[in-house]
SERO-4910 file (N, C-alpha, C, O; in steps of 0.05 Angstrom, whole numbers):
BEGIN
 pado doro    nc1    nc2    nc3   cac1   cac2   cac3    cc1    cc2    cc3    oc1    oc2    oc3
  Unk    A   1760   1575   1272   1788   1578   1265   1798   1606   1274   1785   1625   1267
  Unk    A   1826   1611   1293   1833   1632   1303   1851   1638   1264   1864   1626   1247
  Unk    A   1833   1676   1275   1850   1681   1257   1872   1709   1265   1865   1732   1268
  Unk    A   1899   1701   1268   1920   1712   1276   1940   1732   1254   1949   1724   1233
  Unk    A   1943   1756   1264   1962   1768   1253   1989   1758   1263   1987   1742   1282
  Unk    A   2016   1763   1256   2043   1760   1266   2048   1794   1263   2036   1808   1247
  Unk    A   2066   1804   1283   2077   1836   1270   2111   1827   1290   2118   1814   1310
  Unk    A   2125   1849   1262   2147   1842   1275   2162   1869   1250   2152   1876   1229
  Unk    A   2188   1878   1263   2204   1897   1249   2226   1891   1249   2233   1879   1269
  Unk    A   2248   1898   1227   2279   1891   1230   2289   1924   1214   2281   1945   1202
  Unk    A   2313   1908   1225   2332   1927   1209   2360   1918   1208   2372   1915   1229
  Unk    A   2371   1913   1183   2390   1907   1181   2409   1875   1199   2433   1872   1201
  Unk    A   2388   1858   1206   2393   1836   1218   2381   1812   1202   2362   1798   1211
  Unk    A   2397   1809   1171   2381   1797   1158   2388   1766   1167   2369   1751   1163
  Unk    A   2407   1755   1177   2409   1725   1187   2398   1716   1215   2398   1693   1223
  Unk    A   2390   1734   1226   2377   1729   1253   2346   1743   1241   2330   1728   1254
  Unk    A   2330   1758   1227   2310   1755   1217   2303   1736   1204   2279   1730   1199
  Unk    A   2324   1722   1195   2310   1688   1161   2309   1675   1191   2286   1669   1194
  Unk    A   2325   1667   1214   2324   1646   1231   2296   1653   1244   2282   1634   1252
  Unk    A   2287   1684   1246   2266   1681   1269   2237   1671   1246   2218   1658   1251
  Unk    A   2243   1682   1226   2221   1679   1209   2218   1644   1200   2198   1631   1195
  Unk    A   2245   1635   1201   2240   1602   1193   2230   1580   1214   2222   1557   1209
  Unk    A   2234   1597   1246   2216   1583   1275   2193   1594   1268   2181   1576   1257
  Unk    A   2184   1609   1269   2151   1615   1260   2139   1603   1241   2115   1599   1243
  Unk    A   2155   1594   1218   2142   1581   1197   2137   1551   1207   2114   1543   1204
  Unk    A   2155   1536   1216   2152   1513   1233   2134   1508   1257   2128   1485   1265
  Unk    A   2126   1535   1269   2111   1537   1293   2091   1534   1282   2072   1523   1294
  Unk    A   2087   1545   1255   2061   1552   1242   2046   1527   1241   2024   1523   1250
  Unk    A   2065   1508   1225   2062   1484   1217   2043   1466   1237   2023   1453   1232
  Unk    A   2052   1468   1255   2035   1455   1284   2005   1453   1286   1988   1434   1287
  Unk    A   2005   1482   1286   1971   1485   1279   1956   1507   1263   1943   1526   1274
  Unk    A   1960   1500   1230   1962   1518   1211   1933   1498   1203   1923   1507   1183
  Unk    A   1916   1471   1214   1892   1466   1214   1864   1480   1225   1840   1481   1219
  Unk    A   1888   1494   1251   1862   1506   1271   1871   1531   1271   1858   1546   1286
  Unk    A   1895   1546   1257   1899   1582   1256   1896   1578   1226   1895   1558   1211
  Unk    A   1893   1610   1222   1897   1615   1198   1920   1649   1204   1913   1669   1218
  Unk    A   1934   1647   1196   1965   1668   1204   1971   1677   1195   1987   1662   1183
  Unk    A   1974   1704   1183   1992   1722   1166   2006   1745   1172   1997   1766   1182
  Unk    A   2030   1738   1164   2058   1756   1177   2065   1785   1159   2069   1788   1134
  Unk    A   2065   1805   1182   2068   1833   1170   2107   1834   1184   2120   1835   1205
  Unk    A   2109   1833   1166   2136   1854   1180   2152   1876   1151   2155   1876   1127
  Unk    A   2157   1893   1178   2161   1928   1174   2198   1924   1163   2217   1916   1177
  Unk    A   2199   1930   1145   2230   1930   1147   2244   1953   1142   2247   1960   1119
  Unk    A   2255   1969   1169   2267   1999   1166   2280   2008   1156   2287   2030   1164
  Unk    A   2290   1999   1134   2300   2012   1106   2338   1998   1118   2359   2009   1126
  Unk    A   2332   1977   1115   2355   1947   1113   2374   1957   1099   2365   1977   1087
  Unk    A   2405   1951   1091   2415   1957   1068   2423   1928   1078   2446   1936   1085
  Unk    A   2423   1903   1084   2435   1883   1080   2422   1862   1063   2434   1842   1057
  Unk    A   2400   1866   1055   2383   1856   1035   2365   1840   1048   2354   1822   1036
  Unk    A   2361   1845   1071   2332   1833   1084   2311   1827   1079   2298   1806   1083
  Unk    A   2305   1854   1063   2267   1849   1053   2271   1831   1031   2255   1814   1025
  Unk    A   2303   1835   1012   2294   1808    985   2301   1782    995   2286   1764    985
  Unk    A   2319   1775   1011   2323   1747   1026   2286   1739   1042   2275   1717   1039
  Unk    A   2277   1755   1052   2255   1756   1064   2231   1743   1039   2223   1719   1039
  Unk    A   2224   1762   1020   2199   1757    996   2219   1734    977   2209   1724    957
  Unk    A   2243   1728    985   2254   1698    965   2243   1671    985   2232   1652    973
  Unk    A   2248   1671   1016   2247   1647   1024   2225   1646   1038   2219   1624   1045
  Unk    A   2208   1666   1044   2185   1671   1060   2163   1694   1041   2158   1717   1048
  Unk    A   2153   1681   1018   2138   1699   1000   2110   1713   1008   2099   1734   1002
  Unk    A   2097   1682   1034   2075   1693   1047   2080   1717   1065   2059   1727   1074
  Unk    A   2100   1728   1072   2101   1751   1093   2098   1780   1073   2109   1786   1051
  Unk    A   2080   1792   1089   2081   1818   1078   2097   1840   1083   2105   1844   1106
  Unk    A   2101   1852   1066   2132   1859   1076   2125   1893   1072   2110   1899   1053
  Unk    A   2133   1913   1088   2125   1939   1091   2159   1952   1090   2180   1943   1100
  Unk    A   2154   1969   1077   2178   1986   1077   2187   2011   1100   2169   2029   1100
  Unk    A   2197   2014   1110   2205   2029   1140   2209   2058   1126   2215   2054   1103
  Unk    A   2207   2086   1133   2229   2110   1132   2255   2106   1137   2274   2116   1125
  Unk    A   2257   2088   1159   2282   2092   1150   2299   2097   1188   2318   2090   1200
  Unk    A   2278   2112   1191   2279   2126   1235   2256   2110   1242   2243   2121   1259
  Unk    A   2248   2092   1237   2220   2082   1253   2226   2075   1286   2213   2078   1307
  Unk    A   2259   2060   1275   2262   2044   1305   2252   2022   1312   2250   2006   1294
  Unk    A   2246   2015   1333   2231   1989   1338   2199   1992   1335   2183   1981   1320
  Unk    A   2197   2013   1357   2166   2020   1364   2154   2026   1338   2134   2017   1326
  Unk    A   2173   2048   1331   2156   2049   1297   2151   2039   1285   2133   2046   1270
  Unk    A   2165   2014   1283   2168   1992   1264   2144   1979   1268   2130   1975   1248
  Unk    A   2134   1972   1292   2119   1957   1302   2089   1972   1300   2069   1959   1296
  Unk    A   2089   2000   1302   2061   2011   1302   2053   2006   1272   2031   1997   1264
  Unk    A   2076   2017   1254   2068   2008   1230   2062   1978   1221   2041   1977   1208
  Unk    A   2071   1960   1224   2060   1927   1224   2039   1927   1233   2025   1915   1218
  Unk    A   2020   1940   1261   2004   1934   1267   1980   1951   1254   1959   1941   1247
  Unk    A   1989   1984   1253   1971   1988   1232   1957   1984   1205   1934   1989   1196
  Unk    A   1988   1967   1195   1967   1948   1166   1952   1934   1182   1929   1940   1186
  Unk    A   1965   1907   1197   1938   1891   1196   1919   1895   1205   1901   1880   1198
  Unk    A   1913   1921   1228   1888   1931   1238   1864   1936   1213   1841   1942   1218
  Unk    A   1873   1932   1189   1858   1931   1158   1841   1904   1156   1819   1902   1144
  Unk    A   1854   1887   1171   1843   1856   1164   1828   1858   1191   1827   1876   1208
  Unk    A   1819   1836   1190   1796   1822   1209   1805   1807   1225   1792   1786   1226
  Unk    A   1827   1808   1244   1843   1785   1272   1831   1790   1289   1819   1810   1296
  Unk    A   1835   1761   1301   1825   1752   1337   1846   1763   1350   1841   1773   1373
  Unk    A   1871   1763   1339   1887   1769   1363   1917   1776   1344   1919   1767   1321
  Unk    A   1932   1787   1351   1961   1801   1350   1982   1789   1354   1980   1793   1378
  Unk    A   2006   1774   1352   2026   1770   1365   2052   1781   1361   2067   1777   1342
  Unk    A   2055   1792   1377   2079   1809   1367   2110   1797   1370   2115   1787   1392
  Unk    A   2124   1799   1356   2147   1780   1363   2178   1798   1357   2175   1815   1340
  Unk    A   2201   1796   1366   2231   1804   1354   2235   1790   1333   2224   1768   1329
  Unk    A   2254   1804   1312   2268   1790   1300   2289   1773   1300   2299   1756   1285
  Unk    A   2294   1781   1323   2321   1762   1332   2309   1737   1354   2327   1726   1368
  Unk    A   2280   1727   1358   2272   1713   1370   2265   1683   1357   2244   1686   1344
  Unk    A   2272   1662   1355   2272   1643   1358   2251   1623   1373   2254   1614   1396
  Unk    A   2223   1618   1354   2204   1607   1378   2207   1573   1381   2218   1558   1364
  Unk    A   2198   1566   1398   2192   1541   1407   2165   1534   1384   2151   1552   1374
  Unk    A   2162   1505   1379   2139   1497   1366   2113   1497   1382   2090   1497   1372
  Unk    A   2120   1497   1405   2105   1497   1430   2078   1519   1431   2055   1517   1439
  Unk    A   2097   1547   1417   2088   1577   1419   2056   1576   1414   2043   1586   1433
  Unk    A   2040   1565   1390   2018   1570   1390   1993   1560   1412   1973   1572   1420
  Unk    A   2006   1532   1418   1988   1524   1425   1983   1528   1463   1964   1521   1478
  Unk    A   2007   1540   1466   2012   1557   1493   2000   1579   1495   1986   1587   1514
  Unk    A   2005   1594   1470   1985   1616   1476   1964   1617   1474   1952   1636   1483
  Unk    A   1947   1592   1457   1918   1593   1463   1908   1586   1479   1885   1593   1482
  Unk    A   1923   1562   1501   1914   1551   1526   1913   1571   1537   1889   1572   1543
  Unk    A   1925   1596   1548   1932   1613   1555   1903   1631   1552   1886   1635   1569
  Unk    A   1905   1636   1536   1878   1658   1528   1851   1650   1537   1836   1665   1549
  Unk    A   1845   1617   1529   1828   1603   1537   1814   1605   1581   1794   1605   1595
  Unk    A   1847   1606   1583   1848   1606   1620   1839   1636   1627   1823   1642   1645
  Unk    A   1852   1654   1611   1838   1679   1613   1805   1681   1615   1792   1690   1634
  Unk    A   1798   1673   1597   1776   1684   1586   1763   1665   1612   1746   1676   1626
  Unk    A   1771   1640   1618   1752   1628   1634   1757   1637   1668   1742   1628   1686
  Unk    A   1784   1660   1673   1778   1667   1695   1778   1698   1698   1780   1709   1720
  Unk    A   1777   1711   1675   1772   1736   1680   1746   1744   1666   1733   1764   1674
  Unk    A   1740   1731   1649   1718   1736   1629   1720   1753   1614   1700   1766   1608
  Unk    A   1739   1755   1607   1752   1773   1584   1774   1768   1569   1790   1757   1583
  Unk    A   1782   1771   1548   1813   1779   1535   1834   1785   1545   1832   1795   1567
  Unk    A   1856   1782   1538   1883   1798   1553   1903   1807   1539   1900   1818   1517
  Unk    A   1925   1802   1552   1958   1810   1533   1969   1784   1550   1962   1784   1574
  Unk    A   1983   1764   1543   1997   1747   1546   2024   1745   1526   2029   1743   1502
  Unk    A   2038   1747   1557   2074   1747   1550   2088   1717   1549   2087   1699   1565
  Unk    A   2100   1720   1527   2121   1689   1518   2149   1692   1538   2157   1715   1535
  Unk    A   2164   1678   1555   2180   1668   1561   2206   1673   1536   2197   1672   1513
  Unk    A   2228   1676   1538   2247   1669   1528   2269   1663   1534   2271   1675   1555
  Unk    A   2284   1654   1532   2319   1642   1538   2338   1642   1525   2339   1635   1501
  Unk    A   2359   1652   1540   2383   1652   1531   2395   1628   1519   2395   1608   1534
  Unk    A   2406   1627   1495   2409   1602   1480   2432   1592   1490   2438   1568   1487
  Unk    A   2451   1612   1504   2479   1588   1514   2465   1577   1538   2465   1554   1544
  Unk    A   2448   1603   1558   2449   1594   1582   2426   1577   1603   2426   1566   1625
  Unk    A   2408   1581   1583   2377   1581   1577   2369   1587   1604   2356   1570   1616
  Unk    A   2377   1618   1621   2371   1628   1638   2345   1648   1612   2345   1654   1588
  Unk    A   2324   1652   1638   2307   1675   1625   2316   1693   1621   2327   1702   1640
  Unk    A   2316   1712   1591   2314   1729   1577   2294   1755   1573   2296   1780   1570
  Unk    A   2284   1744   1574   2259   1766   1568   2233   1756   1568   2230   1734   1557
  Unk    A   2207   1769   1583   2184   1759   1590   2169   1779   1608   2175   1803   1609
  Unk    A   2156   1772   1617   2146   1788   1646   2154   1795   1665   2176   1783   1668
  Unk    A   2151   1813   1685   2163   1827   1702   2141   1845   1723   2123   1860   1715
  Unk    A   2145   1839   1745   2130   1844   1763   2142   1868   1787   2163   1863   1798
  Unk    A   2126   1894   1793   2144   1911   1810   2155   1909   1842   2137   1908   1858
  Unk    A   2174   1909   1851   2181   1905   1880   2175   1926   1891   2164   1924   1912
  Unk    A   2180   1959   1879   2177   1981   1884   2173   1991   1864   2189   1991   1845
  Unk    A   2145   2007   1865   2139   2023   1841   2151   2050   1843   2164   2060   1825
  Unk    A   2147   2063   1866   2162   2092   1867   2196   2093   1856   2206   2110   1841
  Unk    A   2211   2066   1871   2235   2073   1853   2239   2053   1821   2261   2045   1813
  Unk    A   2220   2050   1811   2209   2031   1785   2228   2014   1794   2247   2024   1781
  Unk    A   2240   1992   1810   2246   1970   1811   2229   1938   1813   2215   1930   1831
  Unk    A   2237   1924   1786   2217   1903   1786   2234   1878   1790   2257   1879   1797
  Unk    A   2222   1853   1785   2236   1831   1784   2221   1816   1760   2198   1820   1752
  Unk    A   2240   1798   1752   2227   1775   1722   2207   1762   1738   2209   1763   1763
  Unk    A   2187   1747   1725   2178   1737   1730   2180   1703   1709   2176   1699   1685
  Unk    A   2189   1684   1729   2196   1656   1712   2171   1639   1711   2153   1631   1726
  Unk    A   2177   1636   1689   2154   1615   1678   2147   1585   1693   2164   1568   1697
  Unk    A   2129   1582   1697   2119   1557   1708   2112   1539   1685   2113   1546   1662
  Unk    A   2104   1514   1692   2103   1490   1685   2065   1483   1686   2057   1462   1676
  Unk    A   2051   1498   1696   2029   1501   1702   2009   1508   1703   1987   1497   1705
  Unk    A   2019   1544   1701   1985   1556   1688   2003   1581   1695   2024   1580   1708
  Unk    A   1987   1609   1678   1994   1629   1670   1996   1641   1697   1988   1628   1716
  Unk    A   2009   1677   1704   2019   1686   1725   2013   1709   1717   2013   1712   1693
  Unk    A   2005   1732   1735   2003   1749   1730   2026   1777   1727   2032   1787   1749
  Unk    A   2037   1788   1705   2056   1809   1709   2046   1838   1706   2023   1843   1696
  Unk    A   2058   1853   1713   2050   1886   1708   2075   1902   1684   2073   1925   1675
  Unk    A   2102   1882   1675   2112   1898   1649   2126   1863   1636   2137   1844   1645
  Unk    A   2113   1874   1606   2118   1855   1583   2136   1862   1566   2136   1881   1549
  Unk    A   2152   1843   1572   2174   1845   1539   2157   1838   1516   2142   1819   1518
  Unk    A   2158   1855   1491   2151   1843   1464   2162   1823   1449   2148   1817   1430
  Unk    A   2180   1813   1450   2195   1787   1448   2169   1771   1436   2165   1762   1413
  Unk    A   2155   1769   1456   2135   1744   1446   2106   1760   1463   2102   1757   1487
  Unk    A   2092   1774   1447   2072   1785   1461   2045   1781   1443   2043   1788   1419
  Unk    A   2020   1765   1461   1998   1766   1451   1981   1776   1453   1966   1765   1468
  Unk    A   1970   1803   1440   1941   1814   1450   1915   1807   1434   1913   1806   1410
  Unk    A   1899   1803   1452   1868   1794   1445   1853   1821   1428   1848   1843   1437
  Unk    A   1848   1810   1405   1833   1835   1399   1823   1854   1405   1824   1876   1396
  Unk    A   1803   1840   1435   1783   1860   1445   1795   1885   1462   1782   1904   1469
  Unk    A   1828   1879   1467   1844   1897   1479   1850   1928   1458   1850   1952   1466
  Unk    A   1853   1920   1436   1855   1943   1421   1831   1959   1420   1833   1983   1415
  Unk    A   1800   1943   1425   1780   1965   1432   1783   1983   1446   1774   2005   1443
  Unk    A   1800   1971   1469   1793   1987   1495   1821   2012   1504   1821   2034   1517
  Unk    A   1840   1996   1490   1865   2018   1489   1878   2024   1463   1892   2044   1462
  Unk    A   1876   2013   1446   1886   2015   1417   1917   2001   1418   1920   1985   1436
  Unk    A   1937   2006   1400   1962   1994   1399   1972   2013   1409   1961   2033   1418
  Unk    A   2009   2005   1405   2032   2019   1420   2024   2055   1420   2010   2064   1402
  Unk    A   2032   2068   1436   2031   2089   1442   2048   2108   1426   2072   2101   1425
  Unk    A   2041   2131   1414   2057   2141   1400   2073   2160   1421   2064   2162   1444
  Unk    A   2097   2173   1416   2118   2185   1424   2138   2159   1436   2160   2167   1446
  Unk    A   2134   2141   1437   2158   2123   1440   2172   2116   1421   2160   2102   1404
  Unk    A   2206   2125   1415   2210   2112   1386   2228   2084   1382   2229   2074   1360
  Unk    A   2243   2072   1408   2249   2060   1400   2247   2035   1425   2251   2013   1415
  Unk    A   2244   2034   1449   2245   2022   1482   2220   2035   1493   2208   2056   1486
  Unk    A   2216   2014   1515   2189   2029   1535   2165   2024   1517   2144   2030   1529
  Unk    A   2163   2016   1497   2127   2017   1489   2119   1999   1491   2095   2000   1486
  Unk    A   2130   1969   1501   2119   1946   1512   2108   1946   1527   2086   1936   1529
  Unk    A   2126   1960   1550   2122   1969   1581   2101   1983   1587   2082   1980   1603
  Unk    A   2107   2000   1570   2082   2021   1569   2053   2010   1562   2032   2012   1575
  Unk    A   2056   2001   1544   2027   1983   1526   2014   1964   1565   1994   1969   1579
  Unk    A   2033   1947   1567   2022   1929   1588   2003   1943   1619   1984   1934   1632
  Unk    A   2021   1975   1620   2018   1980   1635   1997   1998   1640   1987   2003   1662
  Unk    A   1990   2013   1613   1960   2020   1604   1937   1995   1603   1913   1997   1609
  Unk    A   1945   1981   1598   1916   1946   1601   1916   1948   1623   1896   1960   1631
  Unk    A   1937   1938   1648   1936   1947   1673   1915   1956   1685   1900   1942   1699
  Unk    A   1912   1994   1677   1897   2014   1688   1873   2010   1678   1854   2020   1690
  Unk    A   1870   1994   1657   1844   1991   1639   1823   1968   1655   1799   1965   1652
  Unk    A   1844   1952   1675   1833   1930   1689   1834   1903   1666   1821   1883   1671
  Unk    A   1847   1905   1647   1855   1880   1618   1875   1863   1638   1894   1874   1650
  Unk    A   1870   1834   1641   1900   1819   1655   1920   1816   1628   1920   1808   1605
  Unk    A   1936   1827   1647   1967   1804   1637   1977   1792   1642   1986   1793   1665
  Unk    A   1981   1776   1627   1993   1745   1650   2019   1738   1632   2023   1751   1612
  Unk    A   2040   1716   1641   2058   1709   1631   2057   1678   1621   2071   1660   1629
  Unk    A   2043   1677   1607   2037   1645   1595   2057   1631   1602   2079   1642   1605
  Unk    A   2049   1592   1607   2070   1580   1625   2078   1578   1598   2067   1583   1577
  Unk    A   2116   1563   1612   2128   1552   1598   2152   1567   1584   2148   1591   1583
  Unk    A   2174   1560   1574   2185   1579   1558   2182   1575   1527   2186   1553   1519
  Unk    A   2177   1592   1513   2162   1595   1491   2187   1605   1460   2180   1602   1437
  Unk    A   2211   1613   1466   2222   1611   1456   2260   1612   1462   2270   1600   1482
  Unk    A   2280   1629   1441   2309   1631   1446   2305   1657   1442   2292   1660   1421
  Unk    A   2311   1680   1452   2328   1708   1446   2343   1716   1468   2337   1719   1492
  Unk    A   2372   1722   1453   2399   1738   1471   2385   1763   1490   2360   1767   1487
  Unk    A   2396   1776   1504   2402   1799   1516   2420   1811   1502   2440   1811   1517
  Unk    A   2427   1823   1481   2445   1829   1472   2451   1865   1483   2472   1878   1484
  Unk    A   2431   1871   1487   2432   1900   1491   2465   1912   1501   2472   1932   1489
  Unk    A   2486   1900   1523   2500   1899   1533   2502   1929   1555   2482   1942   1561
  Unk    A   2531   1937   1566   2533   1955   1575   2531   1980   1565   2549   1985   1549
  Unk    A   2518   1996   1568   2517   2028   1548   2525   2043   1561   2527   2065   1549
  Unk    A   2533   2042   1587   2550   2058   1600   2582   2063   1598   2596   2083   1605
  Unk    A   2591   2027   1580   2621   2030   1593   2634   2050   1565   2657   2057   1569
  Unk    A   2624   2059   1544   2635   2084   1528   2628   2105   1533   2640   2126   1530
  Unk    A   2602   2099   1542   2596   2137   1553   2614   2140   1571   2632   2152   1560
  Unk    A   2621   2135   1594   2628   2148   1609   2660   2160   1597   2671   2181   1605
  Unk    A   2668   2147   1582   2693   2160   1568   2687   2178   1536   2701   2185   1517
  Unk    A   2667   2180   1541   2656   2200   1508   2656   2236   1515   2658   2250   1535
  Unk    A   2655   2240   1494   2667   2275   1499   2634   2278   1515   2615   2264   1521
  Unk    A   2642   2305   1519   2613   2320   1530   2578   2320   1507   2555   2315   1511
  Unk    A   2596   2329   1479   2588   2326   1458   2572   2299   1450   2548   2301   1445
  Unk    A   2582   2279   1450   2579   2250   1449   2565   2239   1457   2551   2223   1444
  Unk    A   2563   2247   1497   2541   2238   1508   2518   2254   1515   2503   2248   1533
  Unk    A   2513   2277   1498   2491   2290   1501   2471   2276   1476   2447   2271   1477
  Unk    A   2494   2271   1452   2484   2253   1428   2468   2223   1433   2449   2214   1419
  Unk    A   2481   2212   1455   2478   2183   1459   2459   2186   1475   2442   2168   1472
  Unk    A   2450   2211   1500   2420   2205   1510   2403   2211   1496   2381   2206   1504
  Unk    A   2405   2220   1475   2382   2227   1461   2381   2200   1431   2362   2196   1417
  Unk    A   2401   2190   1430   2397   2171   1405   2382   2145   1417   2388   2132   1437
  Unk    A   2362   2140   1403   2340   2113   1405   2354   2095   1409   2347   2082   1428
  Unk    A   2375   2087   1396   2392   2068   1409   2415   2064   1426   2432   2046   1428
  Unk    A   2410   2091   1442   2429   2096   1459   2418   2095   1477   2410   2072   1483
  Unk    A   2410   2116   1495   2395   2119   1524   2364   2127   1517   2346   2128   1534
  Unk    A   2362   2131   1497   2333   2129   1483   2313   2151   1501   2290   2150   1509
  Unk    A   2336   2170   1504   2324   2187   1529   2283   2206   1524   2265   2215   1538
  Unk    A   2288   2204   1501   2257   2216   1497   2237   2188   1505   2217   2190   1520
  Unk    A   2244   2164   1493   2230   2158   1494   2217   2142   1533   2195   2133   1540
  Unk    A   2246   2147   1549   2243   2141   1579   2222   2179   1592   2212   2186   1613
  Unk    A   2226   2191   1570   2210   2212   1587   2183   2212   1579   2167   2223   1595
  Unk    A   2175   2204   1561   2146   2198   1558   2135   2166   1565   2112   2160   1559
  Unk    A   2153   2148   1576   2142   2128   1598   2139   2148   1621   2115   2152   1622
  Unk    A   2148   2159   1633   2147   2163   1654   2120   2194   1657   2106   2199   1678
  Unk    A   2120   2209   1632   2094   2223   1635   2081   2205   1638   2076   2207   1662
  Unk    A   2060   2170   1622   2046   2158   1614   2041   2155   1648   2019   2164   1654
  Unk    A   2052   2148   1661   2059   2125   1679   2073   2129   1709   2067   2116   1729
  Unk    A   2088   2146   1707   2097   2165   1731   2098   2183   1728   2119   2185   1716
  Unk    A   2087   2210   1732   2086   2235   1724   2098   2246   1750   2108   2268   1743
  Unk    A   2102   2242   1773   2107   2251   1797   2144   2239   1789   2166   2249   1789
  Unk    A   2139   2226   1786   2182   2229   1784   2191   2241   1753   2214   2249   1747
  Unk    A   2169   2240   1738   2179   2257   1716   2203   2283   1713   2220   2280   1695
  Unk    A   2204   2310   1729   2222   2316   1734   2244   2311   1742   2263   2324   1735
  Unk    A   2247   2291   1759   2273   2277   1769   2282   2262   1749   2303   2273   1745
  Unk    A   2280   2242   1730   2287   2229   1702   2292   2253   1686   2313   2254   1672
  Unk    A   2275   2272   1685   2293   2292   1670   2323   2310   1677   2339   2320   1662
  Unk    A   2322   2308   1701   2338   2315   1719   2365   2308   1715   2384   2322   1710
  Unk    A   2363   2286   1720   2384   2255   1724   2392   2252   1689   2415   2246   1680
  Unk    A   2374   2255   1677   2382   2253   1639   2406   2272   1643   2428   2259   1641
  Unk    A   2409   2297   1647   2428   2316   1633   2447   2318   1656   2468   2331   1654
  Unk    A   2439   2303   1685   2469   2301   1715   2487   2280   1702   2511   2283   1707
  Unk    A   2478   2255   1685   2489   2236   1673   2505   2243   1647   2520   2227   1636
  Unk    A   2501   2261   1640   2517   2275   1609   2535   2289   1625   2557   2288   1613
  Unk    A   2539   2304   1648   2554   2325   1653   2570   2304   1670   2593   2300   1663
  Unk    A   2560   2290   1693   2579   2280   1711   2579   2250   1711   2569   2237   1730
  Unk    A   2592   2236   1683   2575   2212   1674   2594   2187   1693   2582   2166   1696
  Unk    A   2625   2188   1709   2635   2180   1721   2617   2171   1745   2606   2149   1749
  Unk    A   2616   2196   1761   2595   2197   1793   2574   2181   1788   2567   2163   1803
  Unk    A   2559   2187   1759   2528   2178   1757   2536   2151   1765   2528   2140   1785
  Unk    A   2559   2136   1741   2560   2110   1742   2567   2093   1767   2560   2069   1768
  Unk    A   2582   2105   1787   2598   2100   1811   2580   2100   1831   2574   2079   1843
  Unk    A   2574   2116   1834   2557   2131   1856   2524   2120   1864   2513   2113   1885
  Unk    A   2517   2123   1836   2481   2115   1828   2476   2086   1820   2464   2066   1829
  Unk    A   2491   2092   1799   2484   2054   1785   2494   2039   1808   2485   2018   1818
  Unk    A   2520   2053   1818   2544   2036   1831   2555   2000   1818   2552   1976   1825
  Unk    A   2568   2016   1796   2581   2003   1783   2611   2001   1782   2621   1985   1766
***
C-alpha cells in the first residue's frame, strides 16, 4: 500500500480551498484501498475562516498555522516539513485553487511505475491542468526553447505515456521519496514564485527525470493576470514596492532562481529589476513589447 502525503497552502481563499479539498477527497475515494493519504495544509494566517470551514468539513486534514508572510513557498516548505515526520513513499503537492480529476491518482502511479521501469529510479511527475472555461492548458510542464534567454514552451499532455520536462508547475506535483534523499524539498530563499521551477530544475542537475504524466489531471485558472498594466502608472514609490512584494514582481525571489540556476545573467535581472521601476513605460513597450 502507497503511502502518500498531500501538501498544500492557502490564504484567504476559503471557497476555492473547500472546492480543491472536496476533489481530493473524491479522488481519494478511487483508491483509498490501495493508498493510504494524509493531507497537511499550511494556512497563512486566513482571516476568512478557512482553517475552521477546513477542520468542520474536512476533519482528516491537518491543518498548520502560517506566520502570517509564508507566501506560497513558505507555505509549502512548512507542509512538507511536518510530513517529512511521517514515513511517505511519495509527496504530492497540489494549489488550492486546483480542482483534480478522479483520474489524478491512478495517473500518477502509472506514471511512477513507467519511471521506475525506464529510468530505474524515482522522479518528480507533473499533473496537467486546464482552464475551466477554456480547457486550454494551464499549468504543467514546460520545456526550454532557449536557455540563455530562459524562453520555454508548455509542454501538452498526451494520451499515452509520460514526457519529459525541465520546469514544473506545482499545481499538481509528485515527488518520489527517494528524490528528497538526493535533493531535499523546496529551496529556501524563495518566498513566494520560482520554487517549483527551481525544485525541478535542481532534479534535473541531479540526473532525477521529470516527466509530465499523460493526460490532464485536473481544473486551475491562470488567474495571475497582467502586473504590468498598474505599474506602469504607479508612483516611483509604488513600483519600487511592487518589485519587491511576493505578490508583485516577487523580485527577490526571481534573483535567487537565477543565482540557483543562471548565475551568468544574474547581474543583468538585477539590472533590468530597478531599469523597470525607473523607466517602467520603455520596459513595457520596448522589452516585453506590449
Amino acid at each position: 500500500m502507497l503511502n502518500i502525503a498531500i501538501l498544500l497552502t492557502c490564504f484567504n481563499r476559503k471557497a476555492k480551498t473547500l472546492a480543491a479539498l472536496n476533489t481530493l477527497k473524491e479522488a481519494i475515494k478511487i483508491v483509498e484501498q490501495n493508498c493510504k493519504i494524509t493531507v497537511y495544509l499550511t494556512d497563512d494566517g486566513s482571516t476568512d475562516g478557512t482553517s475552521e470551514a477546513v477542520a468542520l468539513n474536512f476533519p482528516e486534514v491537518k491543518i498548520l498555522l502560517g506566520t502570517g508572510t509564508m507566501y506560497w513557498a513558505g507555505g509549502m516548505r512548512n507542509s512538507w516539513n511536518e510530513a517529512l515526520k511521517g514515513n511517505y513513499d511519495g509527496y504530492l503537492l497540489l494549489n488550492d485553487d486546483t480542482e483534480l480529476f478522479n483520474n489524478v491518482f491512478k495517473v500518477l502511479i502509472e506514471t511512477h511505475e513507467y519511471c521506475l521501469s525506464n529510468y530505474k529510479k524515482g522522479g518528480i511527475y507533473i499533473g496537467s491542468t486546464q482552464d475551466k472555461k477554456t480547457s486550454k492548458l494551464s499549468y504543467g510542464g514546460n520545456i526550454f526553447t532557449n536557455r540563455n534567454k530562459g524562453k520555454y514552451v508548455k509542454v501538452i499532455p498526451n494520451e499515452k505515456e509520460p514526457q519529459k520536462c525541465e520546469l514544473g508547475n506545482a499545481n499538481i506535483m509528485y515527488v518520489d521519496q527517494s528524490v528528497i534523499k538526493e535533493i531535499g524539498i523546496l529551496s529556501d530563499g524563495f518566498v513566494h514564485g520560482l520554487a517549483d521551477f527551481d525544485y525541478t530544475l535542481k532534479a534535473i542537475k541531479k540526473g532525477i527525470p521529470v516527466l509530465v504524466a499523460p493526460y490532464y489531471l485536473g481544473f486551475c485558472t491562470n488567474d495571475h493576470g497582467d502586473k504590468y498594466s498598474k505599474f506602469v502608472n504607479s508612483s516611483l514609490i509604488e513600483r519600487l514596492k511592487f518589485l519587491y512584494n511576493p505578490i508583485g514582481l516577487d523580485f527577490k525571489s526571481h534573483l535567487q532562481y537565477m543565482k540557483n540556476n543562471f548565475p551568468l545573467r544574474l547581474p543583468v535581472v538585477f539590472f533590468m529589476g530597478y531599469f523597470k521601476v525607473l523607466f517602467p513605460m520603455y520596459y513595457v513597450k520596448k522589452i516585453l513589447k506590449r
